[in-house]
N, C-alpha and C positions, 0 to 999 in steps of 0.2 A: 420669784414673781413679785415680791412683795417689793424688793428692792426697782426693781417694773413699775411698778404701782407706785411708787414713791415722785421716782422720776417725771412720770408719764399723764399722770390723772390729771394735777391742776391744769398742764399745756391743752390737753384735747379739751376738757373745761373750759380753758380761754377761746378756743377757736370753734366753738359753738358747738360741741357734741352735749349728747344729755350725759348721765350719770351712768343710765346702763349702757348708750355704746361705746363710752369712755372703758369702763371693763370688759363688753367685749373684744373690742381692740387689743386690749392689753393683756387679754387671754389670748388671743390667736396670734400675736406677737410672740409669746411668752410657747404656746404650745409649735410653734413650726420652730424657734429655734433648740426647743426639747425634741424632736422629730428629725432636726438636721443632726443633732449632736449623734443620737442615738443610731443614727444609719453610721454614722463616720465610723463609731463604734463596732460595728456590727460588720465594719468591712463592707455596705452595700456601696459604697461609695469607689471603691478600689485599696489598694493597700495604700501606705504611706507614702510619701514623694508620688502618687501615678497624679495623671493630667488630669483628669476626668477628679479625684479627691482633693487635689491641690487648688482648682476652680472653685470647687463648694464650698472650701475653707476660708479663699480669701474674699469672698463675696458677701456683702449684707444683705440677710434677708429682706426680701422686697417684695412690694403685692401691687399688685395691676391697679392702675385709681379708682377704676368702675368695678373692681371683683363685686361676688356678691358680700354681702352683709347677712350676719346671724340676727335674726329677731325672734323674738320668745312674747310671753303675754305683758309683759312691759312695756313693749314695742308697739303691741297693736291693744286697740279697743274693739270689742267687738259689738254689735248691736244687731242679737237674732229675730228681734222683730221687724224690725224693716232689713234685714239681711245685706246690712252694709257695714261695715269698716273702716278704723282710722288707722294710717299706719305714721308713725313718725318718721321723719326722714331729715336729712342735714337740713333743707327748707324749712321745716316744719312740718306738721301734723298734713296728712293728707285723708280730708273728710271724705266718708261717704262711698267710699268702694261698694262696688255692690259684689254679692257672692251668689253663690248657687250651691246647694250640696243636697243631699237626701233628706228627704223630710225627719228621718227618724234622729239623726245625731242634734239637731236644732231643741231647743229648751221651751216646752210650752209657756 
């Protein structure tokens, strides 16, 4: 992954991601082709030379444009007094979500 991270950080960098979803990317990159490898291994794939393992092999991993995205408390700001939220996104910051949750998890 590091060798990942070498390659990969400054590019999404340049193309306006922040810092954390520059690594996250580059983890979920890095973990689906640990998870393709590991089935091929594993035989879930089919044995050698079958159709169905020989497609998986020759194919580069790929993700839908709109999948979802990992975010963590890096990602989002929260604000439990006025019970709204900022979430980062490729645009930028989106102020002001409002939430709802149970009174008791909320921070006097």
């Amino acid at each position: 992954m590091r060798e990942l991270r070498k390659r990969c950080y400054g590019e999404l960098k340049t193309r306006g991601f922040g810092a954390q979803a520059a690594q996250h990317i580059i983890k979920r990159v890095a973990d689906a082709c640990t998870t393709l490898r590991a089935n091929i291994k594993a035989g879930n794939l089919g044995p050698e030379h079958s159709k169905r393992r020989s497609k998986a092999e020759s194919k580069r991993v790929v993700f839908r444009p709109h999948a979802a995205h990992t975010f963590d408390d890096r990602s989002l700001s929260w604000n439990y007094d006025t019970r709204t939220v900022s979430v980062w996104t490729l645009d930028g910051r989106v102020k002001n979500v409002r939430f709802t949750c149970m009174p008791d998890p909320v921070p006097a």
